[in-house]
N, C-alpha and C positions, 0 to 999 in steps of 0.2 A: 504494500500500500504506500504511494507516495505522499508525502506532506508536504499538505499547500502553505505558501508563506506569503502573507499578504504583502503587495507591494504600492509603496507608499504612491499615491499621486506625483507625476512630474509639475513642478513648482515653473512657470514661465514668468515672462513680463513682454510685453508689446512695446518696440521704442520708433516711434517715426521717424521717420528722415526728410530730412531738408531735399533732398534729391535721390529720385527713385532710382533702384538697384536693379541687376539680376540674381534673383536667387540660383541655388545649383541645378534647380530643375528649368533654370531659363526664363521662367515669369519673372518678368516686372511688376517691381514691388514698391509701394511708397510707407511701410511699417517693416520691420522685421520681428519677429518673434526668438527670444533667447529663451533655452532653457535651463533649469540651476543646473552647476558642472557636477561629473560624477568624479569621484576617485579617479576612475582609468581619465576623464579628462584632464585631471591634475597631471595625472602619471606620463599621459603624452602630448601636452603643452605645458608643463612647467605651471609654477604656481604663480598665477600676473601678478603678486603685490608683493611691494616690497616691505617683510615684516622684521629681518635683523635691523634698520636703522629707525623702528617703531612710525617710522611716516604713513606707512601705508599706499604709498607712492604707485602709479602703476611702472609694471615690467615691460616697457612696449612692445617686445616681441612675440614674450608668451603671452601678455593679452592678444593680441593681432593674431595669433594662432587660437585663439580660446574663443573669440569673437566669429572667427569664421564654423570654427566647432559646433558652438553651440547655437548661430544665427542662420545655417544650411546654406552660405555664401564660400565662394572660391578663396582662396587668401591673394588672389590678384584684385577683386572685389575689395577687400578691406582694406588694402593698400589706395585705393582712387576716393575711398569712402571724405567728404569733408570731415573737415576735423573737430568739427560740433558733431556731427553723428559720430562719428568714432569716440569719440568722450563721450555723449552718451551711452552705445552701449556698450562699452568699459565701465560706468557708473553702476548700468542695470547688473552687470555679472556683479559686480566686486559686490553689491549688495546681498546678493548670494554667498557671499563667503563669509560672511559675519558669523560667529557665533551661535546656534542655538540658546536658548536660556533653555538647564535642565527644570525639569519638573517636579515637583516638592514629591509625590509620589513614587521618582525612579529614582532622584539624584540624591543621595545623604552621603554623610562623611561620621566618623565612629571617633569619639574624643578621645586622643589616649587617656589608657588606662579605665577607663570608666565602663566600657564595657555598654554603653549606650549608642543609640543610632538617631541621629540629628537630621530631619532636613537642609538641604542648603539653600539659600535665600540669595 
């Protein structure tokens, strides 16, 4: 018997563009649609923020790889893209990569010694 594992909803955002595109399937498009990055997107474009010098700065190459990833555009596309749409959606991803808040129900931490278990807030 196999076991079903429910799988979460894909999380998108819709960001227009000042000047319409080709998507990969050739339509012209005046929105494109990003969806939140998965693991394997991290693992093959790099993580776009710069987090050792705590800026949060974008990465311009692996976003420009992670843009096209996740917005189903050529990376010749996101290179012609103006640079207000391009900041936009580098805005819409990196918004996705914030943090979760854990849940008082999953997330606790155990005080040493105490032998008790805490929500975290």
């Amino acid at each position: 018997m196999a076991i079903e594992v429910p799988v979460p909803p894909v999380r998108s955002k819709i960001v227009p563009l000042s000047h319409p595109v080709a998507n990969d399937d050739g339509e012209i498009v005046s929105e494109l649609t990003v969806r939140e990055p998965t693991g394997k997107d991290i693992r093959l474009c790099g993580y776009p923020l710069n987090v050792m010098d705590g800026s949060g700065s974008f990465v311009e190459a692996k976003m420009s790889k992670m843009i096209a990833a996740l917005a189903g555009i050529y990376p010749m596309t996101v290179d012609s893209l103006p640079l207000a749409d391009w900041t936009n959606l580098a805005v819409a991803i990196a918004s996705f990569l914030e943090p979760a808040a854990p849940t008082s129900s999953t997330a606790t931490t155990n005080a040493p010694g105490s032998g008790a278990t805490t929500p975290l807030t």
